[in-house]
VOGU-3710 file (C-alpha; in Angstrom, 3 decimals, decimal comma):
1> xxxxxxxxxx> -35,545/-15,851/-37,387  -37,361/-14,520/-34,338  -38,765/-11,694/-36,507  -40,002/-13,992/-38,967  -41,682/-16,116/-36,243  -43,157/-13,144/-34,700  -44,880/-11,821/-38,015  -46,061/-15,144/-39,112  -47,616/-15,670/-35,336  -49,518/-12,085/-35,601
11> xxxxxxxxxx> -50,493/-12,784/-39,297  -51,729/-16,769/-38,016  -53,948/-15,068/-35,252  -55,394/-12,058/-36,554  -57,264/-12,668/-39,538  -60,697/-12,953/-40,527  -60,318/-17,106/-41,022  -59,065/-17,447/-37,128  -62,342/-15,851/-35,923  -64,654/-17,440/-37,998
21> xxxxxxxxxx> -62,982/-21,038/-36,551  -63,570/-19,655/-32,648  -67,045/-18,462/-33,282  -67,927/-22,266/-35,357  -66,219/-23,513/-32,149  -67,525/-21,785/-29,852  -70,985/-21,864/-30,655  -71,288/-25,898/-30,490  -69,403/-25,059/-26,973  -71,635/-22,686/-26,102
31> xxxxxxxxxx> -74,989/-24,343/-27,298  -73,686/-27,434/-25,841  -73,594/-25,752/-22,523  -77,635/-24,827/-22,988  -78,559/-28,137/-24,735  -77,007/-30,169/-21,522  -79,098/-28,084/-19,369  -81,870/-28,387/-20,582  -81,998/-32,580/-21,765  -78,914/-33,853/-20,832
41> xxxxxxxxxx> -78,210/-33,362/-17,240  -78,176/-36,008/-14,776  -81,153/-34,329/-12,967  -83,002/-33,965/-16,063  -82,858/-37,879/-15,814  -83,161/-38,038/-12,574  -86,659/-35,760/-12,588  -87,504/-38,460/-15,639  -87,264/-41,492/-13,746  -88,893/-40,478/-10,799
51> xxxxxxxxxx> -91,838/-39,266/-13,134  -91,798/-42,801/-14,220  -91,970/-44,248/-11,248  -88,302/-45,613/-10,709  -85,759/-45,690/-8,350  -82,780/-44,094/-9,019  -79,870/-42,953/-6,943  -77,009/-40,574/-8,925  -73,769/-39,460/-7,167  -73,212/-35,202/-7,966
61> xxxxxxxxxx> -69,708/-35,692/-9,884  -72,005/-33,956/-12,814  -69,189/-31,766/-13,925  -67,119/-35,231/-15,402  -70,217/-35,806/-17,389  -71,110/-32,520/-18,532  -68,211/-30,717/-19,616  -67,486/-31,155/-23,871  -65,448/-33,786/-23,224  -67,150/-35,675/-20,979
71> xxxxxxxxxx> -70,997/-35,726/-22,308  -72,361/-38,966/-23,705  -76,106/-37,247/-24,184  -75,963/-34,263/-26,665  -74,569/-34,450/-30,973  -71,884/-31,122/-29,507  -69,744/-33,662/-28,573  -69,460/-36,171/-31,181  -69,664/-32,991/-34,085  -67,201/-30,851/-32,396
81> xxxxxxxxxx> -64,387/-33,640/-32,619  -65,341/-34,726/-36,284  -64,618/-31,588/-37,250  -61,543/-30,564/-35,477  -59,382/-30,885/-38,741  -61,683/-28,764/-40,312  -61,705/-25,654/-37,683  -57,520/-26,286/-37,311  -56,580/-26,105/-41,033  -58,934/-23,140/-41,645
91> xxxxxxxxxx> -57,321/-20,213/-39,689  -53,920/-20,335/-41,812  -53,473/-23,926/-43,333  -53,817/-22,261/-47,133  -51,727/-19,050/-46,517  -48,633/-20,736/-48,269  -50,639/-20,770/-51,382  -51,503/-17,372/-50,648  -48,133/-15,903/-50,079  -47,240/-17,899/-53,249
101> xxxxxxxxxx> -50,116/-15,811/-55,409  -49,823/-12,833/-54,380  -46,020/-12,239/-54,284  -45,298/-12,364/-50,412  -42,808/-15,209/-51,279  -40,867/-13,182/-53,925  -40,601/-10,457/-51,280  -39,865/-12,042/-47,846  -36,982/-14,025/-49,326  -35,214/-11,467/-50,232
111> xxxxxxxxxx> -34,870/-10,316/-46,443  -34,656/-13,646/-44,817  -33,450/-17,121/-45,794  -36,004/-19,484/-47,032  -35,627/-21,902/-44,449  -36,587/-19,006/-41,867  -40,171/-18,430/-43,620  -40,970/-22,324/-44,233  -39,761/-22,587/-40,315  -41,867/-19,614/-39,038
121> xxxxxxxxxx> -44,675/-20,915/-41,684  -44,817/-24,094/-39,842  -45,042/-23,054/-36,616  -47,260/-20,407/-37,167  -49,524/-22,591/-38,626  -48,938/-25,681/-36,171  -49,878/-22,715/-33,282  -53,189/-21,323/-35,134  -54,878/-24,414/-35,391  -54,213/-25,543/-31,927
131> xxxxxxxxxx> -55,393/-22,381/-30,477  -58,688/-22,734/-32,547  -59,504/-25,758/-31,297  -58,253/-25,423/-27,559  -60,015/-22,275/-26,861  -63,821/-23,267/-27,502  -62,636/-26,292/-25,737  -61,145/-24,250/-22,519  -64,126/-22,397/-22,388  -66,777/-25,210/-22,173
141> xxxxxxxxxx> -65,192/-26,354/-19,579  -64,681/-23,053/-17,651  -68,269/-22,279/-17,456  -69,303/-26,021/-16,884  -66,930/-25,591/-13,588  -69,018/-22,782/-12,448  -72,562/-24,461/-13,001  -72,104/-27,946/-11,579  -69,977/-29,750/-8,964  -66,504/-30,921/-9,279
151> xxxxxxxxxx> -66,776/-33,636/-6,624  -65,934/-37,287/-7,351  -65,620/-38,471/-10,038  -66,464/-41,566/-8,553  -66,304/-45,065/-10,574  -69,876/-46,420/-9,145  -71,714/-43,681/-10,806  -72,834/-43,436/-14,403  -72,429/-39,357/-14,625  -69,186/-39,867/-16,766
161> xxxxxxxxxx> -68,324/-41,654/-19,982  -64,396/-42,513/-18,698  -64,538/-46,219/-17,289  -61,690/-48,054/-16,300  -60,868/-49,276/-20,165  -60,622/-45,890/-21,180  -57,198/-43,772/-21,872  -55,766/-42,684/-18,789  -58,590/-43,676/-16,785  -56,494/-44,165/-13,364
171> xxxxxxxxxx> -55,714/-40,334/-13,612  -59,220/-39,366/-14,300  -60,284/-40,770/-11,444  -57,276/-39,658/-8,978  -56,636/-36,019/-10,343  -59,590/-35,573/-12,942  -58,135/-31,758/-13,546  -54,699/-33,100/-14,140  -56,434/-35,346/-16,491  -58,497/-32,510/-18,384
181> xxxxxxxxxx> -54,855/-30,514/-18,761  -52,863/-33,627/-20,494  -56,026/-34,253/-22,931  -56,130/-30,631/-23,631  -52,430/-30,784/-24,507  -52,965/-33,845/-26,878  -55,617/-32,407/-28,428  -53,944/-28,972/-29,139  -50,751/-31,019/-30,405  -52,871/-32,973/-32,906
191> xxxxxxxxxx> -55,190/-30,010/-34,000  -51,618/-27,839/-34,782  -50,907/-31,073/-37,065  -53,593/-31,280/-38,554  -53,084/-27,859/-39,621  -49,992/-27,988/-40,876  -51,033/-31,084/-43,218  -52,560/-28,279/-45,444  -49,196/-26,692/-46,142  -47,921/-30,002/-47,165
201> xxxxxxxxxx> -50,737/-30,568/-49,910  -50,448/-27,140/-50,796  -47,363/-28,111/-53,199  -49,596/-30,631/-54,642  -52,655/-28,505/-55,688  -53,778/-25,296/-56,220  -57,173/-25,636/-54,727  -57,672/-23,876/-51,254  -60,837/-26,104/-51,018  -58,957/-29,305/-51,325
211> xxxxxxxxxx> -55,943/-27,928/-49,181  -58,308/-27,147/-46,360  -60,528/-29,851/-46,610  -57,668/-32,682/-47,149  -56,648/-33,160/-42,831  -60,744/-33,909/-42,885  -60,834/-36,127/-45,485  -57,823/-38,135/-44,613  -58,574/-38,582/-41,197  -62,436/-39,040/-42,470
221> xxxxxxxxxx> -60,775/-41,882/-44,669  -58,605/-43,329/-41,943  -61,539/-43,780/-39,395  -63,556/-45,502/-41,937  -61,144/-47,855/-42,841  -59,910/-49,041/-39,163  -63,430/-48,753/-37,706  -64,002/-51,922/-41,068  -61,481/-53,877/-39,493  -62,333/-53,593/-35,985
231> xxxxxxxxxx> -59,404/-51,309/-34,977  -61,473/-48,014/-34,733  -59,944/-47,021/-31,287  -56,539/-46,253/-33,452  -58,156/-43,525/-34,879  -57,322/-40,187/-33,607  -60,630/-39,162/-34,389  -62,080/-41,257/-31,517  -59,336/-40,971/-28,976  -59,143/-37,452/-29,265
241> xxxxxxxxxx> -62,622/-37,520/-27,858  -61,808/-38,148/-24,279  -64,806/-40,185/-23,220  -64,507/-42,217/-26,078  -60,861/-42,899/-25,853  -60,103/-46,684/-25,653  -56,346/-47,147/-26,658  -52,706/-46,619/-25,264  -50,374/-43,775/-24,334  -48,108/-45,352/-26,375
251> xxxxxxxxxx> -50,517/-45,216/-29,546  -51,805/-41,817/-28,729  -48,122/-40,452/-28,829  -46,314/-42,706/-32,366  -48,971/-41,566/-34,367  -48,396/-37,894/-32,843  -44,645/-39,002/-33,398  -45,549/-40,212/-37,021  -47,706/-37,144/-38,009  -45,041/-34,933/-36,906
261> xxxxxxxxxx> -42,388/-36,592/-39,212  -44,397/-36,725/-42,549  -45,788/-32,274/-41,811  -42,717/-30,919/-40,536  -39,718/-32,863/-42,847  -42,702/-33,092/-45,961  -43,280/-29,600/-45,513  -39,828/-28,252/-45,488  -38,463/-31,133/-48,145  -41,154/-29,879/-50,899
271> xxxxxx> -40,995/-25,565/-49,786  -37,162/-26,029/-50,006  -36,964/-27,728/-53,209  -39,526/-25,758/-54,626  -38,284/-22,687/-54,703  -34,529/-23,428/-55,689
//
């Protein structure tokens, strides 16, 4: 079992598809770290305002508003979270229907028990697409430390999109790093789910397109429909974005619960029965 793990890990990470969904990440990481710079700093506004003639006074917690995260000013933000199901499923979320074509299936169970590779498969998987998004994610935030101030944040300034209705706002404002790690962590949970929601429609089709594109669309779908009736803050597209997070701990974690459920015992249910 350990073997299989390890081989579906290495083939998960180092691929072609894995480093095309870091450099996609990383460059709206990246440019978002120029773009904020340049328009979307507080003392970009500042130097506005007082070339308009107004008063302003801005406490320096700029980090809390500048990170990826954090930044209500630049499209990074908003595009980088839309597409998280996109950049998760991508690295390895077709590679079942891979194995499947080109005879890796045929061959691996005859030196390990099916439930092994579906097991390894999942994980694999689940691991690839967290790392994919976490990593451009990790590294916005890195550099942002470097470049602007860590103090505060304070709740009387406007620097930051967290106010006190937002998702674990009493943290953010107590121990802001502790804060960053648990949303990082929720984020890399969900993005390894989303992932894995390929393999499961890969027994349903034979299109990598659709199997890629499907966590998208479904989430896509599910956004739309709550955001109709008012309920868009359960959507995990929205509280996935930290600043625009507006619901419960409690939410956050059924529908991590719930996701879990339907990819890991879908998954295994459908690969197991499949190949009896």
């Amino acid at each position: 079992m350990k073997r299989m793990i390890s081989i579906e890990l290495e083939r998960s990470f180092v691929n072609m598809k894995m480093l095309i969904s870091l450099l996609i990440g990383g460059a709206i990481s990246i440019s978002q770290i120029y773009l904020y710079q340049k328009v979307g700093n507080v003392n970009a506004m500042y130097d506005t305002a007082v070339l308009y003639g107004k008063d302003t006074m801005q406490l320096p917690d700029y980090l809390w508003g500048a990170w990826l995260g954090g930044d209500a000013m630049l499209f990074n933000g908003f595009l980088f979270f839309l597409i998280i199901p996109l950049i998760a499923a991508f690295p390895y979320g077709s590679s079942y229907l891979q194995d499947e074509k080109n005879g890796y299936l045929k061959n691996v169970f005859t030196r390990t028990r099916k439930k092994n590779y579906f097991l390894a498969k999942w994980l694999a998987t689940f691991c690839s697409g967290g790392v994919a998004i976490i990593m451009p994610l990790i590294t916005n935030f890195l550099i942002m430390v470097t470049l602007y101030s860590s103090m505060g944040p304070h709740t009387e300034s406007s620097t930051s999109m967290i106010v006190d209705a937002s998702t674990l706002s009493n943290m953010f404002f107590s121990s802001p790093f502790l804060y960053i790690v648990i949303f990082y962590c929720i984020i890399f949970i969900y993005s390894g789910l989303y992932a894995t929601f390929s393999l499961l429609v890969t027994f349903f089709t034979d299109y990598t397109f659709i199997i890629l594109a499907f966590p998208f669309l479904i989430i896509l779908f599910l956004s739309m429909i709550l955001d109709l009736f008012g309920m868009s803050f359960l959507s995990p597209q929205e509280f996935l974005y930290p600043g625009q997070a507006r619901t419960s701990v409690f939410v956050i974690f059924f529908e991590m619960f719930f996701l879990f459920i339907i990819s890991f015992g879908g998954y295994l249910y459908y690969g197991i029965r499949s190949t009896n």
